[in-house]
KOLGU-4560 file (N, C-alpha, C; in nm, 3 decimals, padded with zeros to 5 digits):
<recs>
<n_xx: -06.957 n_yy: 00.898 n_zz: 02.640 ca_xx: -07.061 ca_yy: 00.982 ca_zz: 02.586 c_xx: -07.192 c_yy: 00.948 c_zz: 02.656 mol: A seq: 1 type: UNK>
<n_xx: -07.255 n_yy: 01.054 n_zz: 02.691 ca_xx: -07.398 ca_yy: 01.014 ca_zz: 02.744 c_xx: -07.515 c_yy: 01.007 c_zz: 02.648 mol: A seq: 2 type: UNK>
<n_xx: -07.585 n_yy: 00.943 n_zz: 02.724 ca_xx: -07.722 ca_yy: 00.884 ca_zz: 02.617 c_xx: -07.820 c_yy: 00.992 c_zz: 02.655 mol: A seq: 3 type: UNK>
<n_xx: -07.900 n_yy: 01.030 n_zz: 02.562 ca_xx: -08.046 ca_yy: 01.102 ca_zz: 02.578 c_xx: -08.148 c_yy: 00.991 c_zz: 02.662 mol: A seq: 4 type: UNK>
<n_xx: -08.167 n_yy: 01.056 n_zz: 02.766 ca_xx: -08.310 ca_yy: 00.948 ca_zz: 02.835 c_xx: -08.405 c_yy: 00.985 c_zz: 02.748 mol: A seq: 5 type: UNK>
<n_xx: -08.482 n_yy: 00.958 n_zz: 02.719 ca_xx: -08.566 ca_yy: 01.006 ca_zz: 02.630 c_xx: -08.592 c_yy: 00.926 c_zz: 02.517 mol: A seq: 6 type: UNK>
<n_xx: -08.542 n_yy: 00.925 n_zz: 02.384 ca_xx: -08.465 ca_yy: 00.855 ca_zz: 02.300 c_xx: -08.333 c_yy: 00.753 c_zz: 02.297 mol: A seq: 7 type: UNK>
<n_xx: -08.249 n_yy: 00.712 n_zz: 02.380 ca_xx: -08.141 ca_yy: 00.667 ca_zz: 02.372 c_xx: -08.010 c_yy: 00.660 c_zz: 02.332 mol: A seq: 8 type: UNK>
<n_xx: -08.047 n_yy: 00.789 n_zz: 02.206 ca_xx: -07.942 ca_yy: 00.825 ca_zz: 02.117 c_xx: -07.823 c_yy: 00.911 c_zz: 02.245 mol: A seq: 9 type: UNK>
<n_xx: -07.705 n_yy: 00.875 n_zz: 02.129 ca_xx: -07.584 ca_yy: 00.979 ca_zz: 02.213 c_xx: -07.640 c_yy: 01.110 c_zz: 02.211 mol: A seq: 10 type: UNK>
<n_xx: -07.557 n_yy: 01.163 n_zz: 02.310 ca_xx: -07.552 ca_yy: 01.311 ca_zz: 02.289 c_xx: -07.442 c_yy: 01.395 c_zz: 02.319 mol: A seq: 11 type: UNK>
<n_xx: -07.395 n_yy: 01.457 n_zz: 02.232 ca_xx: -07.256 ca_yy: 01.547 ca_zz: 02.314 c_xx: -07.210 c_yy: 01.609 c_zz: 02.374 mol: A seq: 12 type: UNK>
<n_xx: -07.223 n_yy: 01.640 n_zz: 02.474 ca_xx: -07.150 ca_yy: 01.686 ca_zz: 02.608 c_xx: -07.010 c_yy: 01.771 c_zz: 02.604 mol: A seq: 13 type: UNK>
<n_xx: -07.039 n_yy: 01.902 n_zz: 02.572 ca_xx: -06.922 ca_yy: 01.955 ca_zz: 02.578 c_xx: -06.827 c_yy: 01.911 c_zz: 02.696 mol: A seq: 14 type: UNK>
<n_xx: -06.706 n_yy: 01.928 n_zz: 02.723 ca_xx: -06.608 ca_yy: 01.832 ca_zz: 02.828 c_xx: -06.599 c_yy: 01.962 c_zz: 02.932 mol: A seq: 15 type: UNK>
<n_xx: -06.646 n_yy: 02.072 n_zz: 02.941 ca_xx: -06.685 ca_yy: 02.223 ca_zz: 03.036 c_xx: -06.790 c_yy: 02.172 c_zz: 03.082 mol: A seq: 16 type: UNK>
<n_xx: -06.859 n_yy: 02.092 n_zz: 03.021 ca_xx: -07.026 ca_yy: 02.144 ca_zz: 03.066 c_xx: -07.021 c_yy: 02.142 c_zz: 03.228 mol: A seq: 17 type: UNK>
<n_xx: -07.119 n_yy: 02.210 n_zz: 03.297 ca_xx: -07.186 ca_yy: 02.247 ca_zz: 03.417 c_xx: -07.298 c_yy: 02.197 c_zz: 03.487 mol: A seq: 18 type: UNK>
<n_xx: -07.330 n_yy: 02.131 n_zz: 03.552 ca_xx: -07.460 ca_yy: 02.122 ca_zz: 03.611 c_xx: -07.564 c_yy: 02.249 c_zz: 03.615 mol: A seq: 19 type: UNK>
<n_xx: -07.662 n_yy: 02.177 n_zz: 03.600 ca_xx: -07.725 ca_yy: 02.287 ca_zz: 03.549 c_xx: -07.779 c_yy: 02.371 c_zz: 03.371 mol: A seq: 20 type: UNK>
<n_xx: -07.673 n_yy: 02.312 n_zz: 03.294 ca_xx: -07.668 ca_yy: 02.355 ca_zz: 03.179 c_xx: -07.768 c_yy: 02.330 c_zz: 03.093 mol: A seq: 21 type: UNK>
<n_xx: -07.827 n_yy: 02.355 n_zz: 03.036 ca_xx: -07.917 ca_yy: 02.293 ca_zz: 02.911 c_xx: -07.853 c_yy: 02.252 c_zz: 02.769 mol: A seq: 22 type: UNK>
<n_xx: -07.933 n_yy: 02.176 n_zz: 02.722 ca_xx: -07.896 ca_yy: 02.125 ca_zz: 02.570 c_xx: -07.971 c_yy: 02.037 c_zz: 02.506 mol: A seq: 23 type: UNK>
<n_xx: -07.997 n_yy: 02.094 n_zz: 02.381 ca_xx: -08.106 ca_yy: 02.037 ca_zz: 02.279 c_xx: -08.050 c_yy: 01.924 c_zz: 02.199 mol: A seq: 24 type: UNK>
<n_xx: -08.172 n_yy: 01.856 n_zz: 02.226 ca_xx: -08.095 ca_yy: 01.751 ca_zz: 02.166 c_xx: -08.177 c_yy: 01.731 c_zz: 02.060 mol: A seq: 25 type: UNK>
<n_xx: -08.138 n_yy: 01.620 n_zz: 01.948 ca_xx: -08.216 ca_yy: 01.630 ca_zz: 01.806 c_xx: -08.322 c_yy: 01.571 c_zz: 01.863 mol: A seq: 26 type: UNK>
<n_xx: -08.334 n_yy: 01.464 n_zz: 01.918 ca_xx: -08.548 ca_yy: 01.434 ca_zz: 01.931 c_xx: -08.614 c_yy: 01.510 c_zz: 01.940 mol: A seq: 27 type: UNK>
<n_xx: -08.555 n_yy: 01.688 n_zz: 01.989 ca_xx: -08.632 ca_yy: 01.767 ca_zz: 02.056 c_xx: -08.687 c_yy: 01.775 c_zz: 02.190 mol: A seq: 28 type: UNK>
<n_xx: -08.617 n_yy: 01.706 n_zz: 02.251 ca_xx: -08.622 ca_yy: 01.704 ca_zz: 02.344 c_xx: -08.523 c_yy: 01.846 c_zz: 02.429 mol: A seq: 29 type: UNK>
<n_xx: -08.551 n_yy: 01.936 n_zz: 02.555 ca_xx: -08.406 ca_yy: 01.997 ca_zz: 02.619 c_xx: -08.365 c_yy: 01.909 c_zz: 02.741 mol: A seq: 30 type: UNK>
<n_xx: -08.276 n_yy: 01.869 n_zz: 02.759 ca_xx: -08.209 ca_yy: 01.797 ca_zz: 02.826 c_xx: -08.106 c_yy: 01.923 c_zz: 02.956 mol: A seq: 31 type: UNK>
<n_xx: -08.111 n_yy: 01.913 n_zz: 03.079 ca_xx: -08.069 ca_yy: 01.961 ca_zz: 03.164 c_xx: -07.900 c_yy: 01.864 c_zz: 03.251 mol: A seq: 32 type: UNK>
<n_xx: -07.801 n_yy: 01.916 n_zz: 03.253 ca_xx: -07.708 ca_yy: 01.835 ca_zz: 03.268 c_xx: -07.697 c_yy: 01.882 c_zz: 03.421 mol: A seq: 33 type: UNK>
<n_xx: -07.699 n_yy: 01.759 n_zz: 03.536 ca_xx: -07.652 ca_yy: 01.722 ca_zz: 03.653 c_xx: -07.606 c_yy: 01.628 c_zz: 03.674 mol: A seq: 34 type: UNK>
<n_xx: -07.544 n_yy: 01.615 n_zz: 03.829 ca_xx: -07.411 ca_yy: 01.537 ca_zz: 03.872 c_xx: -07.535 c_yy: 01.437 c_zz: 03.972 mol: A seq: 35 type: UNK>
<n_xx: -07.528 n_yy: 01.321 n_zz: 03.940 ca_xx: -07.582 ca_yy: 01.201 ca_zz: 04.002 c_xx: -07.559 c_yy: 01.123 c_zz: 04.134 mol: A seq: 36 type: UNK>
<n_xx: -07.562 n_yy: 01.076 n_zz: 04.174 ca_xx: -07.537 ca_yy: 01.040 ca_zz: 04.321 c_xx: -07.384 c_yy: 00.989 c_zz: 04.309 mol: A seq: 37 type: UNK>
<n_xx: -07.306 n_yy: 00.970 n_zz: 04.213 ca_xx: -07.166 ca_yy: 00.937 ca_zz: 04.195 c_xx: -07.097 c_yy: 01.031 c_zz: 04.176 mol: A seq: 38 type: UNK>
<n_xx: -07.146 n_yy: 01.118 n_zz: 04.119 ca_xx: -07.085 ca_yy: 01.263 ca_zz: 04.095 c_xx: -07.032 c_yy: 01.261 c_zz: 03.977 mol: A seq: 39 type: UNK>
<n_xx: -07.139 n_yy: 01.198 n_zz: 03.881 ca_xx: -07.069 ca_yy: 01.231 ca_zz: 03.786 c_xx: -07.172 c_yy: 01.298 c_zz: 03.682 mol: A seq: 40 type: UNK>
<n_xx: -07.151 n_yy: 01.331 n_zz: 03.567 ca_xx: -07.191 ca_yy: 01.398 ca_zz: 03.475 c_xx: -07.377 c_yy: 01.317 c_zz: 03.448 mol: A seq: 41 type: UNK>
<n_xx: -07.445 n_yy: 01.371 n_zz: 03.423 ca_xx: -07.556 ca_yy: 01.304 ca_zz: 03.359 c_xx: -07.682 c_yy: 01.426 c_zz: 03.318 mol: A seq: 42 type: UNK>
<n_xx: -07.761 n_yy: 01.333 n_zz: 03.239 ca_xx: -07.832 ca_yy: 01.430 ca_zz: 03.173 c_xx: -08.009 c_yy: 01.364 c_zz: 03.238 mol: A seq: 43 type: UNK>
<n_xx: -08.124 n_yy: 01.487 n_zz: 03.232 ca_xx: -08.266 ca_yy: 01.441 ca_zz: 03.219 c_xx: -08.313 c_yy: 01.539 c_zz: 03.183 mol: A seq: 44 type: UNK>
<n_xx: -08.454 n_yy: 01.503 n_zz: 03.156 ca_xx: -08.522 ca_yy: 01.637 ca_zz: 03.073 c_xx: -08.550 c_yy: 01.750 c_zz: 03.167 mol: A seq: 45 type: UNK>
<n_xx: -08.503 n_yy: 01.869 n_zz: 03.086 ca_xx: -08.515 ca_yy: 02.020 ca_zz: 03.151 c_xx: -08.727 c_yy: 01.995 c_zz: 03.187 mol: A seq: 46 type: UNK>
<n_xx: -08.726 n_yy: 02.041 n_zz: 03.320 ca_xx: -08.848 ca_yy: 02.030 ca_zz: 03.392 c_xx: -08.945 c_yy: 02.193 c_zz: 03.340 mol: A seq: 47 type: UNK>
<n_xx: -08.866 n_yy: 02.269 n_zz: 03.306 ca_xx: -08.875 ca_yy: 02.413 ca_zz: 03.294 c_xx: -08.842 c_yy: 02.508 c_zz: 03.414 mol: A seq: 48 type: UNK>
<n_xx: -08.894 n_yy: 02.660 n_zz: 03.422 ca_xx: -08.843 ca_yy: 02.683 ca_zz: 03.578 c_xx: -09.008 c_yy: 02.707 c_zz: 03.636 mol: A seq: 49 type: UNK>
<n_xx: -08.982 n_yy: 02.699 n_zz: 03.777 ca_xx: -09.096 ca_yy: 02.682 ca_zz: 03.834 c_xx: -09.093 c_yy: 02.835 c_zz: 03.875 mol: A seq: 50 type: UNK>
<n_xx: -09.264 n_yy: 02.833 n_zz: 03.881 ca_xx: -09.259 ca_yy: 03.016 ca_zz: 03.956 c_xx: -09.252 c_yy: 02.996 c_zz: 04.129 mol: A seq: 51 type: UNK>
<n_xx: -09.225 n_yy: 03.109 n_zz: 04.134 ca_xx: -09.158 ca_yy: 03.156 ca_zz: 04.283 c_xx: -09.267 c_yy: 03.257 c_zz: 04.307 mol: A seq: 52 type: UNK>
<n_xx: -09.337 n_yy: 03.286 n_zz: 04.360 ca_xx: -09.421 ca_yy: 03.350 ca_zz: 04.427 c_xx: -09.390 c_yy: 03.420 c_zz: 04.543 mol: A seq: 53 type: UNK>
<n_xx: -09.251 n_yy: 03.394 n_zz: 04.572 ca_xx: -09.192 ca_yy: 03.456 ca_zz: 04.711 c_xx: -09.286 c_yy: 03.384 c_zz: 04.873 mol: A seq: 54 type: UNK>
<n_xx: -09.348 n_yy: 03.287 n_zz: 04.848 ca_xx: -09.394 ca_yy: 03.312 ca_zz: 04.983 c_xx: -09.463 c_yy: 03.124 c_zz: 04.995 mol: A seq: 55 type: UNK>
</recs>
């Protein structure tokens, strides 16, 4: 089970999840799930999306 950076608490990880995915976690925190230099599952806080201005 992975830990919330943030708080430390678990958090649950559907066994599908995706890179990329989001998920709220109870601190209130949103947590964004990517694959780490091992390739494996991990979580950090959703950054939000950045604007694109095209240019």
């Amino acid at each position: 089970m992975l830990k919330c950076p943030v708080c430390g608490n678990p958090v649950e990880v559907p066994d599908d999840a995706m890179p990329g995915e989001l998920i709220e976690h109870d601190c209130g925190v949103v947590l964004e799930v990517y694959r780490d230099s091992n390739g494996n599952l991990a979580l950090r806080p959703f950054e939000g999306v950045q604007e694109d201005w095209g240019e």
